[in-house]
C-alpha positions in Angstrom: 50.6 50.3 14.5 52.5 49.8 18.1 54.1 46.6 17.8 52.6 43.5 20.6 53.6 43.3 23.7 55.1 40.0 24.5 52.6 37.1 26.2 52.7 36.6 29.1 53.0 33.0 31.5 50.1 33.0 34.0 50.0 30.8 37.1 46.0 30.2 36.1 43.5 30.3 33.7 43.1 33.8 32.3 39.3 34.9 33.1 37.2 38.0 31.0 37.2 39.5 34.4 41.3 39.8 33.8 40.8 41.1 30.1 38.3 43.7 31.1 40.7 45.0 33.9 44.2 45.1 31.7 42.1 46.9 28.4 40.6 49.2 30.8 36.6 48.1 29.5 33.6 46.5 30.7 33.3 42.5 30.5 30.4 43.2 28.3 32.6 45.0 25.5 35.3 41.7 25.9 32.6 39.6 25.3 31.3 41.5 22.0 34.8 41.5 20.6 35.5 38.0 21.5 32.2 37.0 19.8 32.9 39.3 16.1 30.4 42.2 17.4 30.7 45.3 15.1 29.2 47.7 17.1 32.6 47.9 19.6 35.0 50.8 18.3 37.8 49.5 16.3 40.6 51.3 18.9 38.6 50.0 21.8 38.4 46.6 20.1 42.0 45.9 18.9 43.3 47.4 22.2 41.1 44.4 23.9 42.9 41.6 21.0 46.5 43.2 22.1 45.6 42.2 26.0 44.1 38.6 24.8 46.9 38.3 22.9 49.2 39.5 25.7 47.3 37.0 28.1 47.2 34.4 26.2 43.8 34.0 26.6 41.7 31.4 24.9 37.5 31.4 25.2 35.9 28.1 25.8 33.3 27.0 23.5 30.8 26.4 26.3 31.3 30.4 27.2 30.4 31.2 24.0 28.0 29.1 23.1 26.4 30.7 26.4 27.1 34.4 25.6 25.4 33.8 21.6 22.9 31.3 22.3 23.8 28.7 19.9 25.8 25.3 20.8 27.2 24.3 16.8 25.6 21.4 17.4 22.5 20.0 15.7 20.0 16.5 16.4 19.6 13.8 14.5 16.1 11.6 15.5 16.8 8.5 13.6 14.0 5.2 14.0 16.5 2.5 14.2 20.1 2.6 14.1 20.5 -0.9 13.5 19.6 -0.2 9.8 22.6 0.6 7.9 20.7 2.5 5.2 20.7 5.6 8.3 24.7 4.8 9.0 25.1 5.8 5.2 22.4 8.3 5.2 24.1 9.8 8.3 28.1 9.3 7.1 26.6 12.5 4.7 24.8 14.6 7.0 27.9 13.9 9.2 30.6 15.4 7.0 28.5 17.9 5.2 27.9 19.4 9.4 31.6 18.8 9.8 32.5 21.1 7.2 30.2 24.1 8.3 31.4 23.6 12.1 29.0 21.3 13.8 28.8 18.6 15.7 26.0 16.0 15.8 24.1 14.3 18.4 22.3 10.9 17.2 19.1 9.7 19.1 17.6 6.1 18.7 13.6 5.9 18.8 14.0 2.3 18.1 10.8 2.5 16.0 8.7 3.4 19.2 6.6 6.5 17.7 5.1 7.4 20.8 8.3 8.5 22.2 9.3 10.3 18.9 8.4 13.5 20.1 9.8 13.5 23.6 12.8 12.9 22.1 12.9 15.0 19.3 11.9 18.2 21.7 14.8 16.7 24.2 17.4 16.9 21.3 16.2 20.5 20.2 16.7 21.6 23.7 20.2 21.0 23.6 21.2 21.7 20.1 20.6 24.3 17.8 18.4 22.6 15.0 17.1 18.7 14.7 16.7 16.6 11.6 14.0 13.6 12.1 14.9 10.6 9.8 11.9 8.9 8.4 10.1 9.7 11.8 7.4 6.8 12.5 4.4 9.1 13.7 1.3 10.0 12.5 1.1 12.6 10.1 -1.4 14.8 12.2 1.3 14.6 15.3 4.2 15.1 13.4 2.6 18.2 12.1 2.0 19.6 15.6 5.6 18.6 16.2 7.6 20.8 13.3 7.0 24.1 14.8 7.9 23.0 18.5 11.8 21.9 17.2 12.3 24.6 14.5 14.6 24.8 13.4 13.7 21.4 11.8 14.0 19.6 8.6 12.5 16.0 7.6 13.5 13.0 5.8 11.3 10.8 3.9 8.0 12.1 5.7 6.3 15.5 3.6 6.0 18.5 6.1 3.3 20.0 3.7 5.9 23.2 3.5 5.9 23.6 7.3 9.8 22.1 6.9 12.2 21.2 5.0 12.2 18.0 3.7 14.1 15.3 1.5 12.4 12.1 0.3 13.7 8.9 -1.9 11.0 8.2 -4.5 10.0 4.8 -3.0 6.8 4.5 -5.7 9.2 4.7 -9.1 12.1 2.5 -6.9 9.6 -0.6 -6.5 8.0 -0.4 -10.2 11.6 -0.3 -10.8 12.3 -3.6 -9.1 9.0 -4.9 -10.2 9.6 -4.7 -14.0 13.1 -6.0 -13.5 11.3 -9.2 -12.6 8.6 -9.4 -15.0 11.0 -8.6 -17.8 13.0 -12.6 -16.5 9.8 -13.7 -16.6 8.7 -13.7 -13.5 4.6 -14.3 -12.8 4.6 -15.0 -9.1 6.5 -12.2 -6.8 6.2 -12.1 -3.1 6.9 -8.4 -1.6 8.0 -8.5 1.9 6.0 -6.0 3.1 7.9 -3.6 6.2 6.0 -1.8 9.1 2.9 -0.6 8.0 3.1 2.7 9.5 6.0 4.0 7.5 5.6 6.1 4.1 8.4 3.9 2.8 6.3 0.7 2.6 3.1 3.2 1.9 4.4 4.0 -1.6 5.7 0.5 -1.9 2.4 -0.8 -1.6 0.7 2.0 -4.1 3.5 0.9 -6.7 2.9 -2.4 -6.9 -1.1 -2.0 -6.6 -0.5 0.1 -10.1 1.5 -2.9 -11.3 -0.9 -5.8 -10.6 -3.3 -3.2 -12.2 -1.1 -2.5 -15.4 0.2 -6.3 -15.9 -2.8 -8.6 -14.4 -1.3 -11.8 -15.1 1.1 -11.1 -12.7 0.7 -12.2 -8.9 2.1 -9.7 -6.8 1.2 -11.1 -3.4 2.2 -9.3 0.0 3.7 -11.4 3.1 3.3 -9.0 6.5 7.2 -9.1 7.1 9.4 -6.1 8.9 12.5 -4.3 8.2 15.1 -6.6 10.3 17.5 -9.8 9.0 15.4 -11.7 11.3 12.4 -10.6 10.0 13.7 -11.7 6.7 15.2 -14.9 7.7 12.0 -16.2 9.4 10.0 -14.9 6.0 11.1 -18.2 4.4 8.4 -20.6 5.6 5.6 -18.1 3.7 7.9 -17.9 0.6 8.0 -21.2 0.2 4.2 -21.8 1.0 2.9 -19.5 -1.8 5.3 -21.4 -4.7 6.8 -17.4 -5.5 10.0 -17.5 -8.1 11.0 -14.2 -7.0 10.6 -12.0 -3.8 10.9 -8.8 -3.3 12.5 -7.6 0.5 11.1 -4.2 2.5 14.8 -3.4 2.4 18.3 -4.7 1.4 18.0 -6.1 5.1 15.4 -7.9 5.0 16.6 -9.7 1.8 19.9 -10.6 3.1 18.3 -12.4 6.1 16.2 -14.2 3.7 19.5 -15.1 1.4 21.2 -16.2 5.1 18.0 -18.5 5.6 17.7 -20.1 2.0 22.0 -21.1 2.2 20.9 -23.0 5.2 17.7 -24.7 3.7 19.8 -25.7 0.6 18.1 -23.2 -1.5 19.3 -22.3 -4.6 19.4 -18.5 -5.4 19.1 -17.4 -7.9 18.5 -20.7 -9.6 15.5 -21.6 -7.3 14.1 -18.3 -5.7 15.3 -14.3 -7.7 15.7 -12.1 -4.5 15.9 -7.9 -4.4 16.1 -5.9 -2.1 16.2 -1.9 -1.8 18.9 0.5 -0.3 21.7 -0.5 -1.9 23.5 -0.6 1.4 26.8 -1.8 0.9 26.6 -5.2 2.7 24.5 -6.0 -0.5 27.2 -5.7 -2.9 29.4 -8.4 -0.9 26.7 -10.5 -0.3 26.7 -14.0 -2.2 25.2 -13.9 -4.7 25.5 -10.0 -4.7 22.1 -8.3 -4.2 19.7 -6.9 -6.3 18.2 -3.8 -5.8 17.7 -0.4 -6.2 20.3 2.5 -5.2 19.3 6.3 -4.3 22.5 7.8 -3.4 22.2 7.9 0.6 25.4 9.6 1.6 24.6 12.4 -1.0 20.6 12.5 0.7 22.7 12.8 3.8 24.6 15.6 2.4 21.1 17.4 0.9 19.5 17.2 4.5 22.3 18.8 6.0 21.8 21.6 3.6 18.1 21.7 4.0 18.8 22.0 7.3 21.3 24.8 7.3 19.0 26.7 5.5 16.3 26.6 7.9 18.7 27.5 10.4 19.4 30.6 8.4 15.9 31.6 7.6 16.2 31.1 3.9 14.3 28.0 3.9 13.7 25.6 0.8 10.4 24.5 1.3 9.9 22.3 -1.9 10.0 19.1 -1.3 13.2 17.4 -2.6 13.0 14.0 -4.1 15.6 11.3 -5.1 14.9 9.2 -8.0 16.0 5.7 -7.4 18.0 3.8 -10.4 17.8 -0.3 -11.0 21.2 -2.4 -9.8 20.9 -5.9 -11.4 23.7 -8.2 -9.7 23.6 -11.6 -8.9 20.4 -12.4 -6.8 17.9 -12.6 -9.8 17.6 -14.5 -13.3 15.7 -15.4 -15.9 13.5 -18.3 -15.8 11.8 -19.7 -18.7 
């Protein structure tokens, strides 16, 4: 092989148009080379690397995101950013993108489902796939929605197979917390319930329905709450109205606002009130007393919907549902009464 000529300095920016002239070929065949095209005759195509090489050209990503169609960057639709269960959640997805080449591009709905879609058609538009986190609308529209951003894959929603999706077992993650709580001896729980229109407090609620059914001398008694600290910190008043030895938050957020609110009022936890949460974000290990409550892995879900996601993009799509299974961390926040 004929050794390289040396590069040369150019005065400015090195265009195709230059490549095309110096290698004696269209623009078209630079551009098929430049983008890893077999179809271009090896000759022809190492004569066009010797003049890139030569010219020190470099192509931009916007050219060739352009000239293939794709932009290595995906969507993220996330409900509320505020909630650092999605910052862990996302740290995953994040990385796992990262090491495959893409970028990410993060969209707030802040829990307004009637924009979800708008936004979620927006973000496809200018990536080249979309993951919606725990999207807030109905089933029926998010249904219609799938095949508008496809590629697409969905956490904690089911797609019915029309997606991708990855869910945290919310149903076994309560019964979890609720038999934690019955085992110290606890007959009077209060569950702070979070929006009613997510699936997250949905198989909350059918957990703890099956518990009041399976242990009936237990009152299980649900307090219309949210999914904020404040929501939690103003919970307090109803706590204490309904005489409950234990509560059990929406989220870990939720139950840290309530632990902010009962320091203040003088109220002893766990000594006075047992508190959980769920997430296991990592505030709640830090917390004082350290949180109880259940842990699902969320950088590694992060990870899985990345995957998910990839796959769709390739067109070998996994299509069963993929489910996390929750496991029981005792700390500090409940006891044993007797």
């Amino acid at each position: 092989m004929a050794a390289r000529r040396a590069r040369t300095t150019h005065t400015r920016d090195t265009t195709i148009n230059d490549i095309a002239k110096a290698a004696g070929v269209s623009k078209a065949t630079v551009s098929r080379v430049i983008n890893g095209v077999p179809t271009v005759n090896e000759q022809i195509a190492q004569r066009v690397r010797d003049v890139i090489d030569e010219l020190g050209y470099t192509p931009s990503q916007t050219a060739r995101s352009l000239s293939l169609g794709v932009s290595r960057t995906v969507g993220v639709l996330v409900p509320d950013l505020g909630n650092p269960m999605f910052h862990q959640v996302l740290n995953g997805f994040n990385r796992a993108a990262a090491r495959d080449g893409y970028h990410v591009v993060v969209t707030d709905s802040f829990e307004d489902a009637d924009r979800e879609a708008a936004l979620a058609k927006d973000l496809r538009d200018r990536t080249d796939a979309v993951a919606l986190f725990a999207p807030r609308m109905t089933r029926e529209n998010l249904l219609a929605l799938l095949p508008k951003v496809a590629p697409v894959a969905v956490f904690n929603r089911t797609t019915g197979k029309n997606a991708g999706s990855v869910l945290i077992d919310y149903h076994e993650g309560i019964l979890l917390l609720a038999r934690h709580l019955i085992d110290l001896g606890h007959r009077r729980i209060a569950f702070l319930s979070g929006p009613a229109y997510a699936r997250s407090n949905w198989e909350r609620e059918r957990g703890l329905a099956e518990m009041r059914e399976a242990v009936p001398d237990v009152e299980i008694i649900d307090v219309a709450c949210g999914h904020s600290f404040e929501d939690g910190y103003n919970a307090w008043p109803a706590v204490r109205e309904m005489a409950a030895t234990a509560v059990i938050a929406f989220n870990d957020v939720v139950a840290l606002g309530l632990l902010g609110r009962l320091a203040e009022e003088g109220v002893s936890a766990p000594a006075q009130l047992s508190v959980a949460g769920f997430d296991d974000i990592p505030f709640s290990r830090y917390s004082s007393p350290s949180l109880t409550t259940v842990t699902s892995r969320l950088s590694e879900i992060g990870t899985r919907i990345w995957e998910v996601l990839r796959a769709e993009m390739t067109d070998t799509p996994i299509r069963e549902p993929i489910m996390f299974s929750p496991e029981l961390a005792a700390r500090g926040s409940t006891k044993e009464i007797r």
